[in-house]
FIMI-689157 format. One record per residue: residue in one letter; residue number from 1; x negated, z, y of N, C-alpha, C in turn. Coordinates in Angstrom, 3 decimals. Each point is the difference from the previous one (the first is absolute). Example, Ala and Ser with C-alpha at 12.3 -4.5 7.8 and 13.67 -1.06 7.14 Angstrom:
<sites>
SITE  type  seq       n.x       n.z       n.y      ca.x      ca.z      ca.y       c.x       c.z       c.y
SITE     a    1   -13.190     7.800    -5.690     0.890     0.000     1.190    -0.900     0.000     1.200
SITE     s    2     0.350    -0.720     1.050    -0.820     0.060     1.190     0.770     0.730     1.090
</sites>
This chain:
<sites>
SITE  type  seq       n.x       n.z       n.y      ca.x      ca.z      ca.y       c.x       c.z       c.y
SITE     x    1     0.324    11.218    -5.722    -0.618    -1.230     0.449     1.037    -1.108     0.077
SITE     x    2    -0.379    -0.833     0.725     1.259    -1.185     0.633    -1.121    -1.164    -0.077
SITE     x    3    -0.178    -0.998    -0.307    -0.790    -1.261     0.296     0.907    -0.922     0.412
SITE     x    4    -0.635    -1.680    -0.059     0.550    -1.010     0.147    -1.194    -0.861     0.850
SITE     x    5     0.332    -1.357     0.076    -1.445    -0.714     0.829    -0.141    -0.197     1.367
SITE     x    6     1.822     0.638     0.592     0.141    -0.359     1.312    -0.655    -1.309     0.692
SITE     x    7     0.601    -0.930    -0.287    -0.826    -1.339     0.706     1.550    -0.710     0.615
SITE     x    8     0.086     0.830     1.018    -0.801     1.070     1.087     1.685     1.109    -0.635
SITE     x    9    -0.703     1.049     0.570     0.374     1.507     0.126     1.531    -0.564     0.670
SITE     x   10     1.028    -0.085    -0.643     1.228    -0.026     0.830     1.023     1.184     0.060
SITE     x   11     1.611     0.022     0.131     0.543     0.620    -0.041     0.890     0.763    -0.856
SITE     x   12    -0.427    -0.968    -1.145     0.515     0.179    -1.331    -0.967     1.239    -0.605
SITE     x   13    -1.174    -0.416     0.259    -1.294     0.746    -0.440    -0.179     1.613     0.968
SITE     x   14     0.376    -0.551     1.220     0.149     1.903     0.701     1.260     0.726    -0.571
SITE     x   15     0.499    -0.948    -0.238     1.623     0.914    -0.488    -0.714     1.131    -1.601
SITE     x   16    -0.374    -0.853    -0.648    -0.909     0.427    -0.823    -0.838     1.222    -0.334
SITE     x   17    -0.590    -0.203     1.334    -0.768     0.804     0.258     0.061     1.410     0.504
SITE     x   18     1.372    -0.001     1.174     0.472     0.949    -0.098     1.338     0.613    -0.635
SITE     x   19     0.229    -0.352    -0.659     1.010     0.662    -1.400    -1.546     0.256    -0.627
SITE     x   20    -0.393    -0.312    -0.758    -0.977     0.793    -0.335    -0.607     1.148     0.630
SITE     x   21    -0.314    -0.226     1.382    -0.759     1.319     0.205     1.124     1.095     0.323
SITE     x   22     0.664    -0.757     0.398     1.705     1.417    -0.401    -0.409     0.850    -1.237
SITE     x   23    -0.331    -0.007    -1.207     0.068     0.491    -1.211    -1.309     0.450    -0.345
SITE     x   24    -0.822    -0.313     0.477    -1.383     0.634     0.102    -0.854     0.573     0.983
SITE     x   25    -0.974     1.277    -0.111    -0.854     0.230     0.829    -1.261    -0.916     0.332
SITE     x   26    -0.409    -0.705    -0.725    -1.102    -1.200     0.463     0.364    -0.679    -1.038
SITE     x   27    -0.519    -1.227     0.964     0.470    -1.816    -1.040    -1.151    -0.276    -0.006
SITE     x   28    -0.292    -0.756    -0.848    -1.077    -1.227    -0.315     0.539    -1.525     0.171
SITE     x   29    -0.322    -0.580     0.969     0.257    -0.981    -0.304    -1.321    -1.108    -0.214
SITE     x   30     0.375    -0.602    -0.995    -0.636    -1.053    -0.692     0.127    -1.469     0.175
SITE     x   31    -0.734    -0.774     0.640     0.144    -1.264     0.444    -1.023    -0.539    -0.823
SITE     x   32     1.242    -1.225    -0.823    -0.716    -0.662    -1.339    -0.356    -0.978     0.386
SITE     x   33    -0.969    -0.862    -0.582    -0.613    -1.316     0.419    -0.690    -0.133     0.618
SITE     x   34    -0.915     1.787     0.367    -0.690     0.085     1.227    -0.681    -1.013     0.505
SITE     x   35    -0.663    -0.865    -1.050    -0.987    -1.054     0.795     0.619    -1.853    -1.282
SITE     x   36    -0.940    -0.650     0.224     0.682    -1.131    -0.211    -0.527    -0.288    -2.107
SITE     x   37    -0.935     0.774    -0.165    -0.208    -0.118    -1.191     0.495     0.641    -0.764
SITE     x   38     1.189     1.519     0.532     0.072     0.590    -0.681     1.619    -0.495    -0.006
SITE     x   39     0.704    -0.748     0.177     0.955    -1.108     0.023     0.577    -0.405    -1.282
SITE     x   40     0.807    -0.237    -0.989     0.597    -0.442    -1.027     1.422    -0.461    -0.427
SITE     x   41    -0.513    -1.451    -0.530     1.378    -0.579     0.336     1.444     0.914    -1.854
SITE     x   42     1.616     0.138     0.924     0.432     1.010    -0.726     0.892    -1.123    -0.066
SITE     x   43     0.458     0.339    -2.081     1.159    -1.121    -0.141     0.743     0.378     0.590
SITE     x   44     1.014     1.221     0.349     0.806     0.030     0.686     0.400    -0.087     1.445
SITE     x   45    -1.319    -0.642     0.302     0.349    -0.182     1.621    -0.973    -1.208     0.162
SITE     x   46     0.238    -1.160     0.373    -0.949    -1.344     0.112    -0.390    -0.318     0.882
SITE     x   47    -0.058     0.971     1.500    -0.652    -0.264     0.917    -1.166     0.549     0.525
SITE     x   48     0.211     1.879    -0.678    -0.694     0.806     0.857    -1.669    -0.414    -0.426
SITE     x   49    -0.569    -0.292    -0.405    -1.222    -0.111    -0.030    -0.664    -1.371     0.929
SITE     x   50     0.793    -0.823     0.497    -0.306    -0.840     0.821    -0.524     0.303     1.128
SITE     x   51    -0.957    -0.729     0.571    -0.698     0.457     1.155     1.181     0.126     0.845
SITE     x   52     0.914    -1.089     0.339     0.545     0.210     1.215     1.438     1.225    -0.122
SITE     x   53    -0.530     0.553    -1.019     0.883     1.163    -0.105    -0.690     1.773     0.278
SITE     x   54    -1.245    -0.575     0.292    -1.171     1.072     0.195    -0.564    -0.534     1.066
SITE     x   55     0.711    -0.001     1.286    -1.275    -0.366     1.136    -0.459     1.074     0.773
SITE     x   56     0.350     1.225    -0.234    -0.538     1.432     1.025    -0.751     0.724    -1.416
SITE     x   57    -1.097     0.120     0.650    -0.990     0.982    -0.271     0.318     1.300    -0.821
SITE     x   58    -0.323     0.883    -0.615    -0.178     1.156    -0.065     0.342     1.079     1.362
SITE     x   59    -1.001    -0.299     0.174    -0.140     1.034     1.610     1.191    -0.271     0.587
SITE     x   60     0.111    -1.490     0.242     1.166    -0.382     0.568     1.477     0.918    -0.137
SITE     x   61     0.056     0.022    -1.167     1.265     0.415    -0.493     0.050     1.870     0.220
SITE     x   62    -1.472     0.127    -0.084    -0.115     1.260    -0.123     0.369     0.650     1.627
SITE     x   63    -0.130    -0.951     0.813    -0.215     0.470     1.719     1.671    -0.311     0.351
SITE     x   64     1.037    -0.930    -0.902     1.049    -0.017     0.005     0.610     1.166    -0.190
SITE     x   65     0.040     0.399    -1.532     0.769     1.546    -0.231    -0.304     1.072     0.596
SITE     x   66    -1.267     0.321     0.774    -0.335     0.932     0.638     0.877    -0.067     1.602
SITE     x   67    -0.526    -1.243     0.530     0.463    -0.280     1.404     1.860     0.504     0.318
SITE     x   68     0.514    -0.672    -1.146     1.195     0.006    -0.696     0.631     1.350     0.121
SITE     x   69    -0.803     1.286    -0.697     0.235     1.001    -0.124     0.024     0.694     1.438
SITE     x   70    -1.378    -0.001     0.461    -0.504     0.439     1.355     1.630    -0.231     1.087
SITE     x   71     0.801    -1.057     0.141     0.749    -0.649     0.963     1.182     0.406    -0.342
SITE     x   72     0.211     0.977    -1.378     1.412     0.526    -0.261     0.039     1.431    -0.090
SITE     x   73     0.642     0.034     1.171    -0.055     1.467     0.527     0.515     1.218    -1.010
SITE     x   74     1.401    -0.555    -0.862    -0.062     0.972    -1.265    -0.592     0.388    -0.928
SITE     x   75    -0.833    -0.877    -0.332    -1.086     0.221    -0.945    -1.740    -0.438     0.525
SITE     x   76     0.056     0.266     1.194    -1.810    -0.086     0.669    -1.214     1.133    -0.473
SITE     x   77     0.968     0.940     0.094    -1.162     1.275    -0.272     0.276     0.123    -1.035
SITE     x   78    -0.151    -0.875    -1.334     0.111     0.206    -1.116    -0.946    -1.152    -0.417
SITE     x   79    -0.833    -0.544     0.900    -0.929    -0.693    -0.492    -1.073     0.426    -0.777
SITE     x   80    -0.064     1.789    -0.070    -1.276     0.466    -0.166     0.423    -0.084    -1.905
SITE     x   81     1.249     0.343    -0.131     0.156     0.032    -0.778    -0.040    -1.573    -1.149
SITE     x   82     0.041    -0.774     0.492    -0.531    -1.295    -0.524    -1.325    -0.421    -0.162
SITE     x   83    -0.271    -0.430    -1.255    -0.951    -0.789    -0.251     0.090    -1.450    -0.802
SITE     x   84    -0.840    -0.914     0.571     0.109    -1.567    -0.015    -1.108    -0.193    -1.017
SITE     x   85     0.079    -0.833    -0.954    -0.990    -0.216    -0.834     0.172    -1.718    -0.519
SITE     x   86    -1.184    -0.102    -0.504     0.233    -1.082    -0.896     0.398     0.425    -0.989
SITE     x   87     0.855    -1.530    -0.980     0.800     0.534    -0.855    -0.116    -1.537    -0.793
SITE     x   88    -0.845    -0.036    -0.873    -0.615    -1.306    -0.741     1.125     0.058    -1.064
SITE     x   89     1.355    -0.365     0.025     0.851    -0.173    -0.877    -0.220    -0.473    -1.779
SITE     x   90    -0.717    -0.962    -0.035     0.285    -0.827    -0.680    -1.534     0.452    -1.074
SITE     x   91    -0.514     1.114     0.819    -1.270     0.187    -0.994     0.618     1.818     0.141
SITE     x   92     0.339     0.370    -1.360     0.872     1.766    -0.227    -1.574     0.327     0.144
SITE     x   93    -1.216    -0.139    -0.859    -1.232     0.791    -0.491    -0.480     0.258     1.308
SITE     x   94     0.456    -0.850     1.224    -1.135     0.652     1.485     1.293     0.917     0.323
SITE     x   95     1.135     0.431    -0.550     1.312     0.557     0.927    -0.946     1.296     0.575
SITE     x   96    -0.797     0.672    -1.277    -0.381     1.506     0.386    -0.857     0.056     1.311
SITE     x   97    -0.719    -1.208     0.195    -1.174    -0.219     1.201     0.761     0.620     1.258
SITE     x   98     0.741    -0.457     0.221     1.108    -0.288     1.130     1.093     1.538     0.340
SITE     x   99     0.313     0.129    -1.230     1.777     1.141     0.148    -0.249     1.336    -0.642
SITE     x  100     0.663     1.338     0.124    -0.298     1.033    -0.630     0.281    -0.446    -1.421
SITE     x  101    -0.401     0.839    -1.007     0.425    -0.368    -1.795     1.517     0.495     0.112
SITE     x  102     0.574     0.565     0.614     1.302     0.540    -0.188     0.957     0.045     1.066
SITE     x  103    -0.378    -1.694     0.650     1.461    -0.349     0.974     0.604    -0.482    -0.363
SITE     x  104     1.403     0.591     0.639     0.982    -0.645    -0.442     0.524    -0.964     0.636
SITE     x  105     0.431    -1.448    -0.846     0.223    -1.468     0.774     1.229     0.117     0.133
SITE     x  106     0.369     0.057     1.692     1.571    -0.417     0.004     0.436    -1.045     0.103
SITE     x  107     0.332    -0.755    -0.552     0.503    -1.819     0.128     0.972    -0.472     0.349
SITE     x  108     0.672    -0.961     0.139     1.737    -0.047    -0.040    -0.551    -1.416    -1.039
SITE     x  109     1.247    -0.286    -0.353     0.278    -1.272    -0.812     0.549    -0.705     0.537
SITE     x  110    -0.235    -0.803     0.607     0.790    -0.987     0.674    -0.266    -1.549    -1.061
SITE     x  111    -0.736    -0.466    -0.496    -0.365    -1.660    -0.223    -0.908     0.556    -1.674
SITE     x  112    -0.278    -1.325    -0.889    -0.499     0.601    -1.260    -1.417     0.131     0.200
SITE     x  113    -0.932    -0.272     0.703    -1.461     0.557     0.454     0.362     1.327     0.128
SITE     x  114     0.672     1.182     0.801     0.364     1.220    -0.033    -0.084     1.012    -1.446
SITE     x  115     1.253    -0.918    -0.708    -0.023     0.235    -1.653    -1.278     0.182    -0.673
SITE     x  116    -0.851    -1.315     0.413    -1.158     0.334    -0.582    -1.000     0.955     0.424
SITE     x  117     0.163     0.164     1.127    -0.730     0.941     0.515    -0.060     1.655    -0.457
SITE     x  118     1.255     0.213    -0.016     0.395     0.919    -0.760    -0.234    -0.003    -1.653
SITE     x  119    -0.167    -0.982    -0.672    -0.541     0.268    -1.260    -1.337     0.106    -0.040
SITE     x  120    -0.732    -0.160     0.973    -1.381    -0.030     0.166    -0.601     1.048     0.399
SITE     x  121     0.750     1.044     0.801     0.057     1.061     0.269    -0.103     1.190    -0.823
SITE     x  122     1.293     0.092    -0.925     0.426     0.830    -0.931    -1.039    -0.602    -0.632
SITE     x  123    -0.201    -0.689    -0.788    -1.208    -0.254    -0.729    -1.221     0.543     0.347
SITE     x  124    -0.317     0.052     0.992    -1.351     0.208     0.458    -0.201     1.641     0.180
SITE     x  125     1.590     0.766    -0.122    -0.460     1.346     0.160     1.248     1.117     0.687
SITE     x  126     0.541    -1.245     1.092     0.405     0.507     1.498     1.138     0.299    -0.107
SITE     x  127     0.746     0.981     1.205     0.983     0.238    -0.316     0.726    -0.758     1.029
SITE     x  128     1.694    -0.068    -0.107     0.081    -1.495     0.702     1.673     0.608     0.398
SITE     x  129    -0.271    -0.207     0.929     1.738     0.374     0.467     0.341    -1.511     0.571
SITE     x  130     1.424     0.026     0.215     0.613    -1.392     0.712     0.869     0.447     1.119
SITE     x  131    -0.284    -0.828     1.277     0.425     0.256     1.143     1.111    -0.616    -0.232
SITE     x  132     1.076    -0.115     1.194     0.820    -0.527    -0.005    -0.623    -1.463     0.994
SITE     x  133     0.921    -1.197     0.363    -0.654    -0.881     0.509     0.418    -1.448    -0.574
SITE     x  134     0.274    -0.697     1.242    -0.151    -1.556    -0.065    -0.587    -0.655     1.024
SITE     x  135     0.155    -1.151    -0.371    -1.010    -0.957     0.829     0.499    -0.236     1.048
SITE     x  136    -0.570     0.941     0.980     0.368    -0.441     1.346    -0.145    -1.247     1.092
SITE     x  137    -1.018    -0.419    -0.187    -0.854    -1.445    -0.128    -1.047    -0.386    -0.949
SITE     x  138    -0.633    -1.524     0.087    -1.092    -0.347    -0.134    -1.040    -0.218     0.273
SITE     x  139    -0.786     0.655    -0.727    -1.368    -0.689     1.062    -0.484    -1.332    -0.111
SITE     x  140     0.211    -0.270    -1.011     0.002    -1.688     0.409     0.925    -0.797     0.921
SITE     x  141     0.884     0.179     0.057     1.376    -0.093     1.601    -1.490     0.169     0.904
SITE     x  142    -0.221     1.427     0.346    -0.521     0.337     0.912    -1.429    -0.814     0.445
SITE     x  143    -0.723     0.040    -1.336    -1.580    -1.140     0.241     0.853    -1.261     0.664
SITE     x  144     0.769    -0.532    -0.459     0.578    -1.220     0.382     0.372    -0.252     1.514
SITE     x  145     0.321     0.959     0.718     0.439     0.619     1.165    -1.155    -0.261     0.882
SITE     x  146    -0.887     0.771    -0.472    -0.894     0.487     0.838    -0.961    -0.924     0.102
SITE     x  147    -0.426    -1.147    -1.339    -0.843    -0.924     0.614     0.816    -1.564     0.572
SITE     x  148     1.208    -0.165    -0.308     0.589    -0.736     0.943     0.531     0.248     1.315
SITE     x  149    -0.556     1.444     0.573    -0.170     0.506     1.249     1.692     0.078     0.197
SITE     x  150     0.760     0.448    -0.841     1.223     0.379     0.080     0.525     1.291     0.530
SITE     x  151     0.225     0.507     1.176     0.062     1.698     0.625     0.822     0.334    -0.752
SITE     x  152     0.807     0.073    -0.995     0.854     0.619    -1.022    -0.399     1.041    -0.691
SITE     x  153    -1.756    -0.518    -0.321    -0.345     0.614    -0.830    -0.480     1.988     0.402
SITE     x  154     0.056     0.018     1.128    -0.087     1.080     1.125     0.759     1.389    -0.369
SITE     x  155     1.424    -0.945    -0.201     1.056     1.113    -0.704     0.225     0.439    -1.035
SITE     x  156    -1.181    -0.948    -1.301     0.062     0.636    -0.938    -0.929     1.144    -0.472
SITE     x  157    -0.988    -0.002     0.913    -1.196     0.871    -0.586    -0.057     1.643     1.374
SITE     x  158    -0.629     0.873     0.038    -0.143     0.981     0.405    -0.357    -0.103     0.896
SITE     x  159     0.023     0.737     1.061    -0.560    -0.442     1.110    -2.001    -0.086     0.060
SITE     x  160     0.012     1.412    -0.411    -1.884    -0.356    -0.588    -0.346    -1.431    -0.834
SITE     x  161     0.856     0.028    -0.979    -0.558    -1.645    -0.231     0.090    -0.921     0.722
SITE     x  162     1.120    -0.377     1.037    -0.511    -0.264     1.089    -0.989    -0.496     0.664
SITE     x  163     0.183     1.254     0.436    -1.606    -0.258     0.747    -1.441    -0.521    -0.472
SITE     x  164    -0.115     0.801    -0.987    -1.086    -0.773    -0.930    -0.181    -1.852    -0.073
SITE     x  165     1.344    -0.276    -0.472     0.592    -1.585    -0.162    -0.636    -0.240     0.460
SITE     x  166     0.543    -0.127     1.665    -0.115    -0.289     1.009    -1.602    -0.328     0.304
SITE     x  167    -1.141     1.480     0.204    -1.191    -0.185     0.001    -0.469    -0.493    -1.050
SITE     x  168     0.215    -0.640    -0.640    -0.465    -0.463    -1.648     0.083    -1.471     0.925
SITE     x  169     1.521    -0.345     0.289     0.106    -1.281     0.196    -0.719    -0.553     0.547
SITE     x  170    -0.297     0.452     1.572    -0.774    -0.152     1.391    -1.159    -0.159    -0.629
SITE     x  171    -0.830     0.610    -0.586    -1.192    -0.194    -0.343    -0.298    -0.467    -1.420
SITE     x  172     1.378    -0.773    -0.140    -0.885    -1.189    -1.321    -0.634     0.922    -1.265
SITE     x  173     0.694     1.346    -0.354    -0.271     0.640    -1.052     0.794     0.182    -0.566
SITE     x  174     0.263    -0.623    -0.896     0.731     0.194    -1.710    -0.549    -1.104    -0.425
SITE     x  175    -0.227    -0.450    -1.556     0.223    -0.384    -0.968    -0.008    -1.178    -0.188
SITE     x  176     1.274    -0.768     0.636     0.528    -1.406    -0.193    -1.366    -0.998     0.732
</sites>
């Protein structure tokens, strides 16, 4: 399993995604924060729980990594092998609702929210490998981009996210 909140799904996050599915026969991926209550603000990071750090949907994000996948021809027919879930981070007791009892979380460490993540993990049961990985961008760079109608932000995300953006934008759906 691979999570993260993708707001929005960029390129940092497909890179992610596929190094992971390199090493496995099916992924889980887990998109945390699915909705706006299930949201929590983390000392080690002082933004992410802010609305304007959550303006795409669930679905939203979910029609990102898929679209995403679908549009990359090395890894397309390996969609079957993916599954997208919610992934209520910040509450471990719903983890079982959501994920098999015995996936394994691949993470990278990049920032100390990661760290913790990983103690939250091992704690909770899981077995936890570490990718390799740095921060290729931000998604806050990128939110920033995209609602000051900056085309920059184009090159940082996948081409499926993209598109999504895009129809998100046009029709006045996200968040903010």
């Amino acid at each position: 399993m691979i999570h993260g909140r993708f707001q929005p799904f960029h390129n940092g996050h497909f890179d992610y995604l596929v190094q992971a599915l390199a090493k496995v026969q099916y992924l889980v991926v887990g998109i945390t924060d699915p909705d706006p209550t299930s949201v929590a603000e983390v000392g080690s990071d002082s933004h992410r729980h802010l609305q304007d750090a959550n303006p795409f949907s669930y679905y939203s994000r979910l029609q990102m990594i898929t679209k995403s996948v679908l549009l990359y021809d090395n890894i397309c027919e390996r969609l079957t092998d993916i599954t997208i879930v919610p992934f209520p981070i910040h509450f471990p007791s719903l983890w079982k609702e959501y994920v098999p009892p015995n996936v394994v979380q691949l993470i990278r460490l990049i920032d100390p929210w990661d760290k913790k993540k990983q103690q939250m993990f091992l704690e909770y049961g899981f077995d936890v490998i570490i990718l390799d990985g740095t921060r290729l961008v931000s998604g806050t760079e990128i939110r920033k981009y995209i609602f000051s109608n900056n085309p920059i932000w184009r090159q940082k995300v996948p081409h499926g996210s993209q598109k999504i953006i895009k129809t998100l934008f046009n029709k006045g759906q996200y968040r903010l």
